[in-house]
N, C-alpha and C positions, 0 to 999 in steps of 0.2 A: 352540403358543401361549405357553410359558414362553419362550421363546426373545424372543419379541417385547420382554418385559420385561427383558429385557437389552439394548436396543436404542438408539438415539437413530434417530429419524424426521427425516431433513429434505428436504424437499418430495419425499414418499413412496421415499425411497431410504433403506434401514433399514443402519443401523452399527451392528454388533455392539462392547459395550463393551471386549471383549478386541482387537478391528482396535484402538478410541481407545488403550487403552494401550499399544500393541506401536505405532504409530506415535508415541505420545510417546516412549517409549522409543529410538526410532532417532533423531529427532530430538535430545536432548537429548543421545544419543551422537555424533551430528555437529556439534553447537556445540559441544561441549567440544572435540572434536580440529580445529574451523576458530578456536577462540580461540589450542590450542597452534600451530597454524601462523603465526597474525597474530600472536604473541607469541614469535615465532622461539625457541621453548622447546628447543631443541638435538632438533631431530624426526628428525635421521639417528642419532642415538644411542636415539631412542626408536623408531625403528621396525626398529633390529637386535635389540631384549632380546626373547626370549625370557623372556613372563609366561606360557606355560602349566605348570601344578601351583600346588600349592598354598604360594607363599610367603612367607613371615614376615618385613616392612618391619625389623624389626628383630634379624634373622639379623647376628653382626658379620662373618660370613664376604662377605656383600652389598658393593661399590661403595656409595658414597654416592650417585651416579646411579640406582641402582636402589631404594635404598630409599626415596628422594622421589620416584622414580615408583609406587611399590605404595602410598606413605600417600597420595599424591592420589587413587589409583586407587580405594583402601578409600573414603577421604574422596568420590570422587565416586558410590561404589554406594549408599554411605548416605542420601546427600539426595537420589538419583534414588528411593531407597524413598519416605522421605518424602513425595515432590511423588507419586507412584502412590498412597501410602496415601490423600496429601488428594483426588488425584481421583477412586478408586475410592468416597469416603467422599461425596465429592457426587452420586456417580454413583447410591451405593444410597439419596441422601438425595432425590435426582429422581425413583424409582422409589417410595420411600415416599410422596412427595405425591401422586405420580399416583394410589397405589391406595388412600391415606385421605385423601382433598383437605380440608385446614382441622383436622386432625389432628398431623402432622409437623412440628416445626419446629427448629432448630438454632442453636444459637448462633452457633457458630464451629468449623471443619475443623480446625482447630490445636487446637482444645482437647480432642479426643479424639487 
């Protein structure tokens, strides 16, 4: 029964809110890398580096190629947070109306 409350209903086919953000998340990782295709962003150089471990954009030992790839890459994990935080924050804010109707209300997703 807890499970339900985690859910979105639409015309009785139930979506669990972790399916909505693991599919925002795959999407918003494929527009970023169909923008770097359409934006001929040097993609045979970006699809030879080797980004596994953990590394520092601002290592001087790094290529400049590499390091304007790892501060996009920082720069794109952060705002993919962000857009998760806002819709996981609407999502527990949809779940609050439902279970105190006329109770809940919220200003604004951004301002938390």
């Amino acid at each position: 029964m807890v499970l339900l409350n985690f859910s979105f209903n639409n015309m009785n086919h139930n979506t669990l809110c972790v399916e909505i953000i693991t599919s925002v998340l795959d999407e918003l990782r494929r527009e970023r890398k169909i923008k770097m295709v359409l934006a001929d962003a040097e993609i045979e150089e970006y699809i030879k580096l080797d980004l596994s471990g953990n590394l520092d954009p601002d290592d001087p030992d790094l290529d400049e190629f590499m390091r304007k790839t790892l501060r996009e890459k920082r720069d794109f994990k952060e705002a993919i947070c962000q857009k998760i935080s806002i819709i996981r924050l609407g999502y527990m804010f949809k779940v609050l109306k439902a279970v105190h109707p006329g109770k809940a209300s919220m200003l604004g997703a951004e301002a938390f």
